[in-house]
C-alpha positions as CSV (number, residue, x, y, z in Angstrom):
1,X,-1.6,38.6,15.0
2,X,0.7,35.6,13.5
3,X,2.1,33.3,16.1
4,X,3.9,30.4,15.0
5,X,4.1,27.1,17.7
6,X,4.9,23.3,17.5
7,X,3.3,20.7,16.4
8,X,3.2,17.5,14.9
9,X,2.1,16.7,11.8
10,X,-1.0,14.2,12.9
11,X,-2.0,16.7,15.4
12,X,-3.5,19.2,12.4
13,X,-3.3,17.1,9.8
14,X,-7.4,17.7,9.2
15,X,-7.0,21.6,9.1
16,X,-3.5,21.5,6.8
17,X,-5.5,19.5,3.6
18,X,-6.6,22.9,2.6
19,X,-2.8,24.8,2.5
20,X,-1.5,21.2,0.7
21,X,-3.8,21.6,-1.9
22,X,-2.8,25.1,-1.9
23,X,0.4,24.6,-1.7
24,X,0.5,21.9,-4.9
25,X,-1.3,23.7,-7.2
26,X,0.7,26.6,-6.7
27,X,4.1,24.9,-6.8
28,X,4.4,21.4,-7.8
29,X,5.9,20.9,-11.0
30,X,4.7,17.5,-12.3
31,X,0.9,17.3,-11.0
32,X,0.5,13.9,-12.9
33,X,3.5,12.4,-11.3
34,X,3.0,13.9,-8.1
35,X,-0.7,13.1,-6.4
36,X,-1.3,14.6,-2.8
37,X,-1.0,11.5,-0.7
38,X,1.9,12.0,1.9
39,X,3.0,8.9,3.6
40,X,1.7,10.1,7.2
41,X,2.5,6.5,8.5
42,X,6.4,7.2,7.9
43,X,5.9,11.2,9.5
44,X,4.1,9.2,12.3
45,X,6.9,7.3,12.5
46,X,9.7,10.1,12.5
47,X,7.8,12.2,14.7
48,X,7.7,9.3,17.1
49,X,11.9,9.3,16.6
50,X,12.1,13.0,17.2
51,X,13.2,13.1,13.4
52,X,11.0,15.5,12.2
53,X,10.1,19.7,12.9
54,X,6.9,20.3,12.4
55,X,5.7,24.5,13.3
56,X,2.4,25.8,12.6
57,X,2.0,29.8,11.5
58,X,-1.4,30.7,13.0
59,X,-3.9,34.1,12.6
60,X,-7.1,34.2,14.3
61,X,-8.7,32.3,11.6
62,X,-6.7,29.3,12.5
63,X,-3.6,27.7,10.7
64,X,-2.2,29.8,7.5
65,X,1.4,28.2,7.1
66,X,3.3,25.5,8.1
67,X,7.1,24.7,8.3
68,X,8.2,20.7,8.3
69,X,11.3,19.8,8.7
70,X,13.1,16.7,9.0
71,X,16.1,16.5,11.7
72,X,18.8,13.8,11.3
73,X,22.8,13.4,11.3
74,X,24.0,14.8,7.8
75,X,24.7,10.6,6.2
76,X,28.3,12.0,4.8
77,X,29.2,14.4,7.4
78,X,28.2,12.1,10.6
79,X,29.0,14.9,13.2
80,X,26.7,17.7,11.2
81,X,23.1,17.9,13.0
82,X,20.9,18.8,10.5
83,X,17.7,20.2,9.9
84,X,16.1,19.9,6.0
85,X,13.3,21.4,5.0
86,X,10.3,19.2,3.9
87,X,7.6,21.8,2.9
88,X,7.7,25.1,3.6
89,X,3.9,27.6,2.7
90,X,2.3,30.5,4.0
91,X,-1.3,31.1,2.5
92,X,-0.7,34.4,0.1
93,X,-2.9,36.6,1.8
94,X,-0.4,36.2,5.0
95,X,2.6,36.6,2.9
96,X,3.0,40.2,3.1
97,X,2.3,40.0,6.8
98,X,5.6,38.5,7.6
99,X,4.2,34.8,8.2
100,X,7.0,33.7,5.9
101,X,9.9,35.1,7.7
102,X,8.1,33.9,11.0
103,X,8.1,30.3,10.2
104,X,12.2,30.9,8.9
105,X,12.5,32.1,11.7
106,X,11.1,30.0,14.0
107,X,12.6,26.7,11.9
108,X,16.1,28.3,12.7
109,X,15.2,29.2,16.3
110,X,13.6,25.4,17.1
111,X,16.7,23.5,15.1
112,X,19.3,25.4,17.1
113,X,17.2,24.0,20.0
114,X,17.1,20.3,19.0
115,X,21.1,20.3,18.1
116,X,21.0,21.4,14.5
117,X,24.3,23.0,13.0
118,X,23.0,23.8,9.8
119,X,19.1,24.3,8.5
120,X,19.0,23.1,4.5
121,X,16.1,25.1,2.8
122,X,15.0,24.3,-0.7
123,X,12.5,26.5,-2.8
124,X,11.8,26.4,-6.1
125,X,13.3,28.7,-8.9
126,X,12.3,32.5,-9.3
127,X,9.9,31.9,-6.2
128,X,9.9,34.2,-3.1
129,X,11.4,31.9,-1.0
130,X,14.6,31.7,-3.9
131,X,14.2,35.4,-3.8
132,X,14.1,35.9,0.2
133,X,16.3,33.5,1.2
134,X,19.8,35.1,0.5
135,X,18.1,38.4,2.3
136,X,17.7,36.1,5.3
137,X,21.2,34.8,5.1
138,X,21.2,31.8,3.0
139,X,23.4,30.7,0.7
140,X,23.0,28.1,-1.9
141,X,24.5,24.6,-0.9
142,X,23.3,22.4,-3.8
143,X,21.3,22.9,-7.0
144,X,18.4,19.8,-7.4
145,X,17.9,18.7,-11.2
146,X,15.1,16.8,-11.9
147,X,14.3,14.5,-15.4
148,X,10.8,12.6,-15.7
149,X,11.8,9.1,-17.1
């Protein structure tokens, strides 16, 4: 059974090293220019400013996704609460189990909660999250380009 709960970061930090690796090997597009080392002073920092959504996904084996989010006034559109997507991964073999749509889910259900208009969700290309997202309602808001210098 998948549940999916709140967290911070710090709190599981041990137990998530795993699903990062995971998570970069499988996705990252640079792996030269982009080592594993999150700044976990600065998430310590906007967790302690309520600035940041972290949700777990847990099985009976322990944790096998994670959702973090950071939560913050739009900077162009002042009045628009919203919550952006840091990292979003769900270890394959939980995939087809609905652990993905969970952690959505649960992402939407906590932003609503903390004042959020508007959750941004970014995936890479031709991924299943690009390919699930419209499915769960999304729509494209921007397109990210990116050019090593």
């Amino acid at each position: 059974m998948l549940r999916t709960r709140v967290c911070t970061i710090t709190e599981h930090l041990d137990a998530l090293w795993p699903l990062l690796r995971a998570h970069r090997l499988e996705l990252a597009t640079h792996l030269d220019l982009m080592p594993l080392e999150p700044q976990i002073d600065t998430y310590k920092a906007l967790e302690k400013a309520g600035k940041v959504l972290s949700i777990v996904l847990e099985s009976d084996e322990g944790i096998v996704g994670y959702s973090i989010n950071i939560v913050s006034q739009n900077l162009h559109y002042s009045p628009l609460r919203i919550c952006q997507n840091d990292v979003i991964y769900v270890s394959p073999s939980y995939r087809q189990e609905g652990g993905g749509r969970a952690l959505i889910r649960a992402t939407e259900i906590y932003a609503k909660e903390l004042g959020c208009a508007m959750v941004l969700m970014h995936a890479k290309p031709e991924t299943r999250l690009d390919k699930v997202l419209p499915s769960y309602g999304y729509g494209v808001q921007d397109v990210i380009w990116s050019r090593v210098l």
